[in-house]
PDB file of N, H, CA, C and O in Angstrom:
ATOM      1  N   UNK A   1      -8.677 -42.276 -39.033  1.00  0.00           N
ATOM      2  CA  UNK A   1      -8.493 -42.764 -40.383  1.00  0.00           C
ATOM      3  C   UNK A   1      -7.001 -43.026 -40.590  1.00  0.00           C
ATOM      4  O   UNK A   1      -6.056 -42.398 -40.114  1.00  0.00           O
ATOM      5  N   UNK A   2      -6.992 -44.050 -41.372  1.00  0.00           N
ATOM      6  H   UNK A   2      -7.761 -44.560 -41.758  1.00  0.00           H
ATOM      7  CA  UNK A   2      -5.263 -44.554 -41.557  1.00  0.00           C
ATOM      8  C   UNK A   2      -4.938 -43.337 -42.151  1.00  0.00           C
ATOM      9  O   UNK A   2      -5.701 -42.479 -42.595  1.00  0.00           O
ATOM     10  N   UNK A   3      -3.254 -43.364 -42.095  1.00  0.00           N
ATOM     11  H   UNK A   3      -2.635 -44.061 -41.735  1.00  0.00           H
ATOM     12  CA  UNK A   3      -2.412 -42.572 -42.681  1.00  0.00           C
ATOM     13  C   UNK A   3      -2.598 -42.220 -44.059  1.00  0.00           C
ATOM     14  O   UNK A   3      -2.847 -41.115 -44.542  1.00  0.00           O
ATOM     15  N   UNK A   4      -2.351 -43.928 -44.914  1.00  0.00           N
ATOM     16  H   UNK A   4      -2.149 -44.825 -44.521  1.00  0.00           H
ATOM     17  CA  UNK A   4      -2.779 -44.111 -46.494  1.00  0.00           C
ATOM     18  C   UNK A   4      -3.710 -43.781 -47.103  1.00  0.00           C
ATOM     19  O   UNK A   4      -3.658 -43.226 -48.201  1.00  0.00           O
ATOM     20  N   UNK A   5      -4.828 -44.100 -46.424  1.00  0.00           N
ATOM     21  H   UNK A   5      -4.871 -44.551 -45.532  1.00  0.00           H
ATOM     22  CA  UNK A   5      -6.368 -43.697 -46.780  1.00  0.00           C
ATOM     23  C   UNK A   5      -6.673 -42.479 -46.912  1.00  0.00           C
ATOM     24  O   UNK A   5      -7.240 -42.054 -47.918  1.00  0.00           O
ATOM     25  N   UNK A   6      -6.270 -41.604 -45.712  1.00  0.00           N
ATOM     26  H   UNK A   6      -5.809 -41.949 -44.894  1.00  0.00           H
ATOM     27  CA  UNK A   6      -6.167 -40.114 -45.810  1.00  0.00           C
ATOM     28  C   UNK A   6      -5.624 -39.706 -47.292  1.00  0.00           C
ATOM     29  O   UNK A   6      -6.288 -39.186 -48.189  1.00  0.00           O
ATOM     30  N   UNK A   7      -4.027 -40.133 -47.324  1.00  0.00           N
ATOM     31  H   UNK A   7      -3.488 -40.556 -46.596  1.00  0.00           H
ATOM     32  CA  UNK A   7      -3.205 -39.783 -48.601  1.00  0.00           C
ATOM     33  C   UNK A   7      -3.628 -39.451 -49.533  1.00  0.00           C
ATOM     34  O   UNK A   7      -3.602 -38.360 -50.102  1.00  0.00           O
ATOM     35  N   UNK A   8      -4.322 -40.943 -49.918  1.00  0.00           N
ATOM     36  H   UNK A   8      -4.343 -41.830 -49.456  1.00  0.00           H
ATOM     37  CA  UNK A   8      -4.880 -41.341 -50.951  1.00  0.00           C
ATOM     38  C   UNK A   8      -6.498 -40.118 -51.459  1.00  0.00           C
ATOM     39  O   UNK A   8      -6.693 -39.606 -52.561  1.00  0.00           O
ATOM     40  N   UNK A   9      -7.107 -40.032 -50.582  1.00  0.00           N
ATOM     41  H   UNK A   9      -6.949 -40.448 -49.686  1.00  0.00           H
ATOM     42  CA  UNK A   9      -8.014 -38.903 -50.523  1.00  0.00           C
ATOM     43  C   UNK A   9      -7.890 -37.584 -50.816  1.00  0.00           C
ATOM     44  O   UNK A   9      -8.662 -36.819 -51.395  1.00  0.00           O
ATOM     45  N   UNK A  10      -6.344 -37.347 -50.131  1.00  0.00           N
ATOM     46  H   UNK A  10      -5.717 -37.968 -49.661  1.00  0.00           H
ATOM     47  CA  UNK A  10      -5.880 -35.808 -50.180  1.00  0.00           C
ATOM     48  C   UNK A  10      -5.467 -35.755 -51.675  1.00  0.00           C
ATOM     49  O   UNK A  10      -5.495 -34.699 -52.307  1.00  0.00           O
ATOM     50  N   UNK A  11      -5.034 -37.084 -52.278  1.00  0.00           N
ATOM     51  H   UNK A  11      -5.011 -37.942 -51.764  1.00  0.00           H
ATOM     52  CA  UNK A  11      -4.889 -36.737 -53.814  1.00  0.00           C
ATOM     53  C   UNK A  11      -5.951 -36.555 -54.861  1.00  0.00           C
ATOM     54  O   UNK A  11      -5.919 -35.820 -55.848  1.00  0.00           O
ATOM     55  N   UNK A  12      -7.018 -37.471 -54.404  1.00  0.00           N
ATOM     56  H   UNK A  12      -7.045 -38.069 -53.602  1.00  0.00           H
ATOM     57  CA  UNK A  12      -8.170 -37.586 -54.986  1.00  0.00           C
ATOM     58  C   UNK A  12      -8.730 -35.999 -55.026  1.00  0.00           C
ATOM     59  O   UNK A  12      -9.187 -35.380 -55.986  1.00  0.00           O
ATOM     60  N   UNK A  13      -8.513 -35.537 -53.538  1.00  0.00           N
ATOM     61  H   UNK A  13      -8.141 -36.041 -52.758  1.00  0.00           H
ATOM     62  CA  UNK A  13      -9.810 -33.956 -53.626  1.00  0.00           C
ATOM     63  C   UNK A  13      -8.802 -33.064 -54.513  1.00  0.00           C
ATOM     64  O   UNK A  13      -9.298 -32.177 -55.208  1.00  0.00           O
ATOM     65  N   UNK A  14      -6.964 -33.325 -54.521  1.00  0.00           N
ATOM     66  H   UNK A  14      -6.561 -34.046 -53.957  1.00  0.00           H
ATOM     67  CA  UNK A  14      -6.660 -32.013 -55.055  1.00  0.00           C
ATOM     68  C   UNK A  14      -6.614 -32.693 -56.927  1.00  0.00           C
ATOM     69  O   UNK A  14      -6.486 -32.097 -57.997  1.00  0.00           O
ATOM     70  N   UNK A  15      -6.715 -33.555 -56.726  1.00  0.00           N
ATOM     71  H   UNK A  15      -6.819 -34.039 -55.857  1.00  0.00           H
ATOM     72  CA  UNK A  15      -6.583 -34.088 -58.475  1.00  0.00           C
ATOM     73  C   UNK A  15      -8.214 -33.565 -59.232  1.00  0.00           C
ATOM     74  O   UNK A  15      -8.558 -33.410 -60.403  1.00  0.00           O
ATOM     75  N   UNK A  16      -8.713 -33.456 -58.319  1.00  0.00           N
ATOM     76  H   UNK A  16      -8.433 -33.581 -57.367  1.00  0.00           H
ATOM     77  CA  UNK A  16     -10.512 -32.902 -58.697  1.00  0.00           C
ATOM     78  C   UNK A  16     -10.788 -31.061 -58.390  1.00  0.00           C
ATOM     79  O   UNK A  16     -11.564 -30.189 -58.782  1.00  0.00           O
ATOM     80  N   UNK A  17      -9.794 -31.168 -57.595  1.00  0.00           N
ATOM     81  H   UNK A  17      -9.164 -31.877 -57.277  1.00  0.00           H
ATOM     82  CA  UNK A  17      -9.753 -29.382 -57.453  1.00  0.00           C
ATOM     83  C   UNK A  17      -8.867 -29.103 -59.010  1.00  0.00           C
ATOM     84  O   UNK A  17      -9.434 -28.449 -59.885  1.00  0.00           O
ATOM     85  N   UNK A  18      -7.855 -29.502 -59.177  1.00  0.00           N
ATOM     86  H   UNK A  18      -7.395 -30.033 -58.466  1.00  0.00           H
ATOM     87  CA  UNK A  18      -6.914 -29.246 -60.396  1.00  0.00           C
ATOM     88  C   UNK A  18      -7.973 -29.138 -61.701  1.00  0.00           C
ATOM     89  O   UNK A  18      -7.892 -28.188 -62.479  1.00  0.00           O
ATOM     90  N   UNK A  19      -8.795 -30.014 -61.834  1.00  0.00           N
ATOM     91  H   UNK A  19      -8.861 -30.786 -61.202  1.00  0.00           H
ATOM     92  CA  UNK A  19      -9.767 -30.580 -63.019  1.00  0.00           C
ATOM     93  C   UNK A  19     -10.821 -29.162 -63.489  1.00  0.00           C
ATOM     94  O   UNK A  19     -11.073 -28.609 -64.559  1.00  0.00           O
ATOM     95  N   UNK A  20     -11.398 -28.880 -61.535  1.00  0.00           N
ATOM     96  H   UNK A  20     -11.194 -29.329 -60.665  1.00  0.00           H
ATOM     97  CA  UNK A  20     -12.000 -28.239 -61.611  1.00  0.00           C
ATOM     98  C   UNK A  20     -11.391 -26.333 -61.979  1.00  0.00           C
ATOM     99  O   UNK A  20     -12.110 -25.344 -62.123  1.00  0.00           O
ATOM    100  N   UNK A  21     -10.226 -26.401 -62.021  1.00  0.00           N
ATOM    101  H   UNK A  21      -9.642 -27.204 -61.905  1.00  0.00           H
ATOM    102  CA  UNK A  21      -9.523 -25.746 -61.885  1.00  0.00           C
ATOM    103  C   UNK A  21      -9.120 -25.164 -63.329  1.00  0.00           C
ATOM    104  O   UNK A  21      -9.150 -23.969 -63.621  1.00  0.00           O
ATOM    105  N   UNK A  22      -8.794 -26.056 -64.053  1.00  0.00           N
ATOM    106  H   UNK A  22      -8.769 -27.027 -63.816  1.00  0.00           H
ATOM    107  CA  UNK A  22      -8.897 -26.092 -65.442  1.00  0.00           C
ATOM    108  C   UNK A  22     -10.020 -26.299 -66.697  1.00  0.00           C
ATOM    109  O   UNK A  22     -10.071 -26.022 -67.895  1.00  0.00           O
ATOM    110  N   UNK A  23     -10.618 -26.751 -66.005  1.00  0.00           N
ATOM    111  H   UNK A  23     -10.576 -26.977 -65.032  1.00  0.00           H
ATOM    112  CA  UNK A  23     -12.214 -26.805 -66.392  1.00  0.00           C
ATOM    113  C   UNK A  23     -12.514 -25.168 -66.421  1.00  0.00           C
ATOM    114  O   UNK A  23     -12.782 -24.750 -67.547  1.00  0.00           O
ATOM    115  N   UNK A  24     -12.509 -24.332 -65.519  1.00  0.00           N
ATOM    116  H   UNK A  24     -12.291 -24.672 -64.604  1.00  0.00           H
ATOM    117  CA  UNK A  24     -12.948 -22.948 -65.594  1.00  0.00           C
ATOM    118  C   UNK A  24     -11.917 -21.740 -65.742  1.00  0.00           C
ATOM    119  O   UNK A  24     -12.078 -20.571 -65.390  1.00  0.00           O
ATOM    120  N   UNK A  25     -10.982 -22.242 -66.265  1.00  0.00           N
ATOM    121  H   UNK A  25     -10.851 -23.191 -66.552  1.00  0.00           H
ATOM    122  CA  UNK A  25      -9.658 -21.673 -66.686  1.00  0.00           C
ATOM    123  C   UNK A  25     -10.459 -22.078 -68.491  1.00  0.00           C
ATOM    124  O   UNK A  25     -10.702 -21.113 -69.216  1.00  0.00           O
ATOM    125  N   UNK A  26     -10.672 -23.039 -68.832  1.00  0.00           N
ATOM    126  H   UNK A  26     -10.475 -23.823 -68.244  1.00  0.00           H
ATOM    127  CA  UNK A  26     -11.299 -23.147 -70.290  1.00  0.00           C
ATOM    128  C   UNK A  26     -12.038 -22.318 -70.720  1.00  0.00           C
ATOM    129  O   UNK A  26     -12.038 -21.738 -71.806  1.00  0.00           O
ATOM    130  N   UNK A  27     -13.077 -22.202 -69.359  1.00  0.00           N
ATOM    131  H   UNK A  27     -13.077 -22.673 -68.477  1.00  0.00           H
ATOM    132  CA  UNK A  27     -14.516 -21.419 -69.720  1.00  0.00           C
ATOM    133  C   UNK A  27     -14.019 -19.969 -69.647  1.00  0.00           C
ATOM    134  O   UNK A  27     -14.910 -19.163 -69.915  1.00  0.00           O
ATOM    135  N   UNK A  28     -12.818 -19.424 -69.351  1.00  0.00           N
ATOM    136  H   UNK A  28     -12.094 -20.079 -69.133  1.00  0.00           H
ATOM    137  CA  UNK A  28     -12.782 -18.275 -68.877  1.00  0.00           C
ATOM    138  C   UNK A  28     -13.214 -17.671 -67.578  1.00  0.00           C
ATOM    139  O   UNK A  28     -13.415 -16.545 -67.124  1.00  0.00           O
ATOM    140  N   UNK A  29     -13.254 -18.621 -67.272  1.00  0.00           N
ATOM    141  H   UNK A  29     -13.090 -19.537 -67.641  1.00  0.00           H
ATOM    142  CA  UNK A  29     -13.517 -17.939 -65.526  1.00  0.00           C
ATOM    143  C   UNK A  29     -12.736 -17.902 -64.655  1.00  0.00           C
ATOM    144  O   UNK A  29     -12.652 -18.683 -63.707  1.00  0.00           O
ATOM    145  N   UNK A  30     -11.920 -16.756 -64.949  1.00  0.00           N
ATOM    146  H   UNK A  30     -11.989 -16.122 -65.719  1.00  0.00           H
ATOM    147  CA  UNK A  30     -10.864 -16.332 -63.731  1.00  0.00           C
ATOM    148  C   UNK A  30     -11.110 -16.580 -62.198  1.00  0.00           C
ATOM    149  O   UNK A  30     -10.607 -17.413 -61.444  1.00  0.00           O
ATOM    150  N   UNK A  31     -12.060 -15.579 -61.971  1.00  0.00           N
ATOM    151  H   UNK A  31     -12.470 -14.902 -62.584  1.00  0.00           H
ATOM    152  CA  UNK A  31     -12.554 -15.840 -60.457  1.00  0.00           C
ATOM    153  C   UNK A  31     -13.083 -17.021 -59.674  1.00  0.00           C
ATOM    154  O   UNK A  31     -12.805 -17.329 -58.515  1.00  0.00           O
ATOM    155  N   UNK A  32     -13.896 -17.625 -60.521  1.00  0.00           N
ATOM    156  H   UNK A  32     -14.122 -17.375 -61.463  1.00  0.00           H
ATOM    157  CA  UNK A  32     -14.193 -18.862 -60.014  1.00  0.00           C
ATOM    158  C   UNK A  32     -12.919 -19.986 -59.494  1.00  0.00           C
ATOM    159  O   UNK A  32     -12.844 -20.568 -58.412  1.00  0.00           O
ATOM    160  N   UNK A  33     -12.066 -20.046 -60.555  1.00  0.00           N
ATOM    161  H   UNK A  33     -12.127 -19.573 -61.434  1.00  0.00           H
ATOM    162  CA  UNK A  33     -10.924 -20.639 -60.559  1.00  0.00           C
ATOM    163  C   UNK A  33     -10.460 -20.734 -59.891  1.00  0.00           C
ATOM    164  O   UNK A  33     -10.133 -21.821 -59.414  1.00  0.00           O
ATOM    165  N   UNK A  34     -10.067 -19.304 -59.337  1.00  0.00           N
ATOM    166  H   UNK A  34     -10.332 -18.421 -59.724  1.00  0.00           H
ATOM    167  CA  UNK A  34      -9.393 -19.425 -58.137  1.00  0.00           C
ATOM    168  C   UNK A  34     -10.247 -20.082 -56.795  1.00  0.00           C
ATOM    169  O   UNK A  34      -9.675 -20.839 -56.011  1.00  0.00           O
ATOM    170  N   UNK A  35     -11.455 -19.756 -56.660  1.00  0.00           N
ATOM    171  H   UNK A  35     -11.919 -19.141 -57.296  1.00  0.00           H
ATOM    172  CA  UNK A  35     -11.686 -19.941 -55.292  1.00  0.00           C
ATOM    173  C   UNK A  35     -11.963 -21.903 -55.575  1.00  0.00           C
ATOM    174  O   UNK A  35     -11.948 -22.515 -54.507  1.00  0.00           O
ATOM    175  N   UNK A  36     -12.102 -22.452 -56.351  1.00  0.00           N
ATOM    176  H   UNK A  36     -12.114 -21.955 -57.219  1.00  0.00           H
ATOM    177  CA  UNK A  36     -11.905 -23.657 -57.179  1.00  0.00           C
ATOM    178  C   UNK A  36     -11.002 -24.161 -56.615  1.00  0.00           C
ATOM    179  O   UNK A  36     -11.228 -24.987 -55.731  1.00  0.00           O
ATOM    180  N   UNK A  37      -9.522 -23.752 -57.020  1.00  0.00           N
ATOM    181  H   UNK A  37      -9.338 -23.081 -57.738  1.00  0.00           H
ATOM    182  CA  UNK A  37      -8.197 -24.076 -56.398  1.00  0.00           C
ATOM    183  C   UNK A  37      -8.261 -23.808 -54.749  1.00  0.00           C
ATOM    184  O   UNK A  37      -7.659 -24.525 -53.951  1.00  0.00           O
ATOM    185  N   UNK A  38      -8.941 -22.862 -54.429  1.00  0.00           N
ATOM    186  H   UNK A  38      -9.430 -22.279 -55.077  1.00  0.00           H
ATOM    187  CA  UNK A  38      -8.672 -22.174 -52.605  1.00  0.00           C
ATOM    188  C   UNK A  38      -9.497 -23.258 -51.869  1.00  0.00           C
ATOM    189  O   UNK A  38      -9.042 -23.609 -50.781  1.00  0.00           O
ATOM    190  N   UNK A  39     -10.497 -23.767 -52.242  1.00  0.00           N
ATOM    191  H   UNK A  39     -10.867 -23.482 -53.126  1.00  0.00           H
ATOM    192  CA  UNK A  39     -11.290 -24.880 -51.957  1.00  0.00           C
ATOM    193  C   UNK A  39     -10.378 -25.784 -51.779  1.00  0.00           C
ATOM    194  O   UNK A  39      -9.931 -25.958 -50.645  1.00  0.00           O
ATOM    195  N   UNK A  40     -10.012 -26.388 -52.645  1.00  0.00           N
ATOM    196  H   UNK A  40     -10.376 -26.246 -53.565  1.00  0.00           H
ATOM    197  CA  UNK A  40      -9.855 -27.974 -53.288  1.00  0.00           C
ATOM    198  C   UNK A  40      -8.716 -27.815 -51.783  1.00  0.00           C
ATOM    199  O   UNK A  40      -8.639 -28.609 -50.845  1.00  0.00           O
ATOM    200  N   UNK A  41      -7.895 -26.454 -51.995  1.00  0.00           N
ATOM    201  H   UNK A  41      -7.958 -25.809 -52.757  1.00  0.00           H
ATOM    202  CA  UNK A  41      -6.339 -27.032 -50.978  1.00  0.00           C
ATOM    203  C   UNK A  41      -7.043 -26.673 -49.643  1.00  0.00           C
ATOM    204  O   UNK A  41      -6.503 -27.181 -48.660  1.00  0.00           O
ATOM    205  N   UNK A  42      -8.030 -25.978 -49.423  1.00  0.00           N
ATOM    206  H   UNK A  42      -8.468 -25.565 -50.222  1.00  0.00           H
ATOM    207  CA  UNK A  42      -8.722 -26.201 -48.122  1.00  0.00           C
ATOM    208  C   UNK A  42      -9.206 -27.328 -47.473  1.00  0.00           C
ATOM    209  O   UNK A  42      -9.078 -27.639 -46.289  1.00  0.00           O
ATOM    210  N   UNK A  43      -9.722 -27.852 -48.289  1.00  0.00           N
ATOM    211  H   UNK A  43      -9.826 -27.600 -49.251  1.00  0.00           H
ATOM    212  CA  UNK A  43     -10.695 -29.023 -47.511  1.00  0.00           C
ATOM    213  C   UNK A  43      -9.298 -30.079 -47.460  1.00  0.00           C
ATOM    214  O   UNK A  43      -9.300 -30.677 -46.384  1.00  0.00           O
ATOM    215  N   UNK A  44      -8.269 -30.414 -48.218  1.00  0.00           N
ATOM    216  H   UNK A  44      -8.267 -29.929 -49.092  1.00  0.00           H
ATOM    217  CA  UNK A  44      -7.234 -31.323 -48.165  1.00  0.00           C
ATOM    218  C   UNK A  44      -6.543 -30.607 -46.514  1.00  0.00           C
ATOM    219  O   UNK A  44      -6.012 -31.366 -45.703  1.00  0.00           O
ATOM    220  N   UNK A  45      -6.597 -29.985 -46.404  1.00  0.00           N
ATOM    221  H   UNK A  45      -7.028 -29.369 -47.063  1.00  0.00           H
ATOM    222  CA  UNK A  45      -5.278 -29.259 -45.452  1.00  0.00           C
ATOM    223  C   UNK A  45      -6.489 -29.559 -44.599  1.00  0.00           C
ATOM    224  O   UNK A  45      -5.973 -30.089 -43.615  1.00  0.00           O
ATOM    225  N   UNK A  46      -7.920 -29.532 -44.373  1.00  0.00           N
ATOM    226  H   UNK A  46      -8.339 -29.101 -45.172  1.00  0.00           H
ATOM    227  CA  UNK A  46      -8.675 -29.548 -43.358  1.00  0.00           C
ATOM    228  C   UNK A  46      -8.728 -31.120 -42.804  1.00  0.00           C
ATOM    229  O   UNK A  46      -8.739 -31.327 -41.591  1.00  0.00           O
ATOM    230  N   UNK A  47      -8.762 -32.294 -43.837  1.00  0.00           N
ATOM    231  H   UNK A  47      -8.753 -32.125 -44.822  1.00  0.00           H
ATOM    232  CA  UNK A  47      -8.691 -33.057 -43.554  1.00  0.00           C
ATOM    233  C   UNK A  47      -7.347 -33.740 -42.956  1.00  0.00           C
ATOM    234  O   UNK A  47      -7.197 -34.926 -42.661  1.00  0.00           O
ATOM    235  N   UNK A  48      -6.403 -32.677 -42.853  1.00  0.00           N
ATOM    236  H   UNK A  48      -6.525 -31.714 -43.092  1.00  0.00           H
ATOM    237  CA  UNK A  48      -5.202 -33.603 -42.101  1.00  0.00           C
ATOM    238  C   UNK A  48      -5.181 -32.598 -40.879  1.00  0.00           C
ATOM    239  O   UNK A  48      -4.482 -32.926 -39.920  1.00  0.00           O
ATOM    240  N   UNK A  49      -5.717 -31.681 -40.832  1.00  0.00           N
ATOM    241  H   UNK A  49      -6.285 -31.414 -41.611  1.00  0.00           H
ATOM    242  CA  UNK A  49      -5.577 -30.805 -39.412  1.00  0.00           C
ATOM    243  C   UNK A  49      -6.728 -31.353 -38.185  1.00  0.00           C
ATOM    244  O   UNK A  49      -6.500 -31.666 -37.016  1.00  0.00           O
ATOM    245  N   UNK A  50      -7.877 -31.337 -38.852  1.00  0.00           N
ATOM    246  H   UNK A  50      -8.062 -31.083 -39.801  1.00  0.00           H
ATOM    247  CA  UNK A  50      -9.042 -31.594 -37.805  1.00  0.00           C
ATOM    248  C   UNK A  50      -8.898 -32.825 -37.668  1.00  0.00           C
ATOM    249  O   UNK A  50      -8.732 -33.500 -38.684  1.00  0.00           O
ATOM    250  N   UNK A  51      -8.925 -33.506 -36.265  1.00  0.00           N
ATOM    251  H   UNK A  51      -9.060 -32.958 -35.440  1.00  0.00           H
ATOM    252  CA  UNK A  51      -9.231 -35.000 -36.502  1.00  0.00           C
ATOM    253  C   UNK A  51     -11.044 -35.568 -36.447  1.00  0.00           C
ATOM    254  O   UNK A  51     -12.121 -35.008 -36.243  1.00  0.00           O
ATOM    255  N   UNK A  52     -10.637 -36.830 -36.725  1.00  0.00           N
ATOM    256  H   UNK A  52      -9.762 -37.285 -36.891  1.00  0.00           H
ATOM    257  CA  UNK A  52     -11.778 -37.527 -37.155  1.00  0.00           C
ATOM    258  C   UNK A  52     -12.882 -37.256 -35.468  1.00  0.00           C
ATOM    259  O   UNK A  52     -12.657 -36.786 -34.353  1.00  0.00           O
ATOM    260  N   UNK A  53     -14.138 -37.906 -36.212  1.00  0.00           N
ATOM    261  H   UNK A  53     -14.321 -38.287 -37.118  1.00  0.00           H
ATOM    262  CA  UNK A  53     -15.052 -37.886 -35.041  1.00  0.00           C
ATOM    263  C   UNK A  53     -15.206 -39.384 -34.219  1.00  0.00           C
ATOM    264  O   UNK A  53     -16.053 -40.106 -34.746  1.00  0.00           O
ATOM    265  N   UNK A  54     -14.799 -39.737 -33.495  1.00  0.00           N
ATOM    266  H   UNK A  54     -14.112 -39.151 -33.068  1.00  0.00           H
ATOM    267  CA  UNK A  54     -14.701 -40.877 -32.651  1.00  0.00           C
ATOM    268  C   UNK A  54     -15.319 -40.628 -31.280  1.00  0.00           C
ATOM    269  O   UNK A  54     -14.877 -39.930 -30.367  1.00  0.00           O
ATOM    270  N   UNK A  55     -16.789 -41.576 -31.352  1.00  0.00           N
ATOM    271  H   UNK A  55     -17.148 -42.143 -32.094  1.00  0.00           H
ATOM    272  CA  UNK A  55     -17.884 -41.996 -30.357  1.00  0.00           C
ATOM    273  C   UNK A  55     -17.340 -42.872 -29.410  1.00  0.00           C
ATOM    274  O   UNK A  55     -17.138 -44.060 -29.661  1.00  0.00           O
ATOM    275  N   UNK A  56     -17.062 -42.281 -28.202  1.00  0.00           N
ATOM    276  H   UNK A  56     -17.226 -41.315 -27.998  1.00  0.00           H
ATOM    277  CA  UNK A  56     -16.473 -42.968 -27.301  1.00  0.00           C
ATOM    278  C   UNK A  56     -17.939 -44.356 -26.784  1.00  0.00           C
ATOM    279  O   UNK A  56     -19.096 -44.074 -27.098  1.00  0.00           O
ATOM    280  N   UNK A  57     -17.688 -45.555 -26.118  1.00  0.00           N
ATOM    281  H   UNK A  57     -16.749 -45.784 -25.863  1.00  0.00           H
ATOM    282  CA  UNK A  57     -18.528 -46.567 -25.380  1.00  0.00           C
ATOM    283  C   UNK A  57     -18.776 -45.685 -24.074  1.00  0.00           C
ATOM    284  O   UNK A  57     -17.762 -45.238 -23.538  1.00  0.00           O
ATOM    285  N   UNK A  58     -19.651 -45.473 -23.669  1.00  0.00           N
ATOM    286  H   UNK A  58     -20.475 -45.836 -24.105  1.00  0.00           H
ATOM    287  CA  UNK A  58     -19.076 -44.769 -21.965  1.00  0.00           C
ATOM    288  C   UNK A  58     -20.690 -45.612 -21.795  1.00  0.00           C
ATOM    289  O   UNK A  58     -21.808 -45.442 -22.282  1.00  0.00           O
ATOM    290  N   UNK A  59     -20.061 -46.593 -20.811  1.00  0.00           N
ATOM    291  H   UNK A  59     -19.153 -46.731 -20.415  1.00  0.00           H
ATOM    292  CA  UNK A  59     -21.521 -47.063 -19.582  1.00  0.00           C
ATOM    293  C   UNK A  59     -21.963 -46.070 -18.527  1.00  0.00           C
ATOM    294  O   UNK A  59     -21.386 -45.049 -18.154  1.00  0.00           O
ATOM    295  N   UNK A  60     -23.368 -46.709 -18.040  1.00  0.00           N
ATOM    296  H   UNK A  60     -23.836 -47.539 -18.343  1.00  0.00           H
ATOM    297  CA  UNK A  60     -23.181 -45.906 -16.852  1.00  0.00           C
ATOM    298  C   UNK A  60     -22.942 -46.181 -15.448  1.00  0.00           C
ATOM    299  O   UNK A  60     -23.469 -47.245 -15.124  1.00  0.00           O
ATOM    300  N   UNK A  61     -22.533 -45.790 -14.813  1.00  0.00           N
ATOM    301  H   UNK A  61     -22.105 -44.925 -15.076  1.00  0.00           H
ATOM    302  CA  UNK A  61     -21.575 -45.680 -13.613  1.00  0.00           C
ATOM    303  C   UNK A  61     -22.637 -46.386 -12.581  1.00  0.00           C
ATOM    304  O   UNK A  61     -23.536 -46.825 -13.298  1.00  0.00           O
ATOM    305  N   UNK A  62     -22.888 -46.649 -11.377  1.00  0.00           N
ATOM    306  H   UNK A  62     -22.158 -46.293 -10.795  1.00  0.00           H
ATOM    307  CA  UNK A  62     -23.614 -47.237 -10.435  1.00  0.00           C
ATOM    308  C   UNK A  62     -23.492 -46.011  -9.442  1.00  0.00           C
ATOM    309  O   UNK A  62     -22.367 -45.667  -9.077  1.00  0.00           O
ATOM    310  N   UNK A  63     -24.421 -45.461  -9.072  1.00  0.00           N
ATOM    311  H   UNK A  63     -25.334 -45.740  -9.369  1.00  0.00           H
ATOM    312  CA  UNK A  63     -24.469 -44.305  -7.847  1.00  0.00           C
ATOM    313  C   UNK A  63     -23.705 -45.378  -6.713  1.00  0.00           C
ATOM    314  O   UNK A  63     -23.671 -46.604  -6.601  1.00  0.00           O
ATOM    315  N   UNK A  64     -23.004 -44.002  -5.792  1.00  0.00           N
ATOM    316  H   UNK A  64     -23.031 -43.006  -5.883  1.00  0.00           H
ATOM    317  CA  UNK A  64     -22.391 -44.517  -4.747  1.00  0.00           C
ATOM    318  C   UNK A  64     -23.118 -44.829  -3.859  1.00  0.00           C
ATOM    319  O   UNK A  64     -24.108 -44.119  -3.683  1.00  0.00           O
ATOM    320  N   UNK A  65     -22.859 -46.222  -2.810  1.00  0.00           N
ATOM    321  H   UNK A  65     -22.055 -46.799  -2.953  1.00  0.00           H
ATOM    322  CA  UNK A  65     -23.699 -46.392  -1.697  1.00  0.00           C
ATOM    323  C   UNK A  65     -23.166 -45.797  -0.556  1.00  0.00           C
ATOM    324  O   UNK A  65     -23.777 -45.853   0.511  1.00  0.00           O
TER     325      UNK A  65
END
């Protein structure tokens, strides 16, 4: 995945972790909150550590004569 695209994503999940974040900071929900926030910066930090899944072409070979 491009560089940008990633970026752009990593802002998207933590701008929705933040939301969600404050969303249950409203309701009073301490605990949730947090793991809310522990999420949101997980899966961002996961998506720039793990790389993508890429299906290699592989033919098959001809037995030796």
């Amino acid at each position: 995945m491009p560089p940008h695209i990633k970026a752009l994503l990593s802002v998207a999940c933590l701008a929705t972790a933040a939301a969600g974040y404050a969303f249950m900071i409203h309701l009073g929900q301490s605990g949730p909150s947090y793991a809310v926030a522990f999420l949101g910066v997980f899966a961002t930090a996961a998506m720039w550590v793990f790389p993508e899944v890429v299906k290699k072409d592989v033919k098959p070979t001809a037995p030796p004569k």
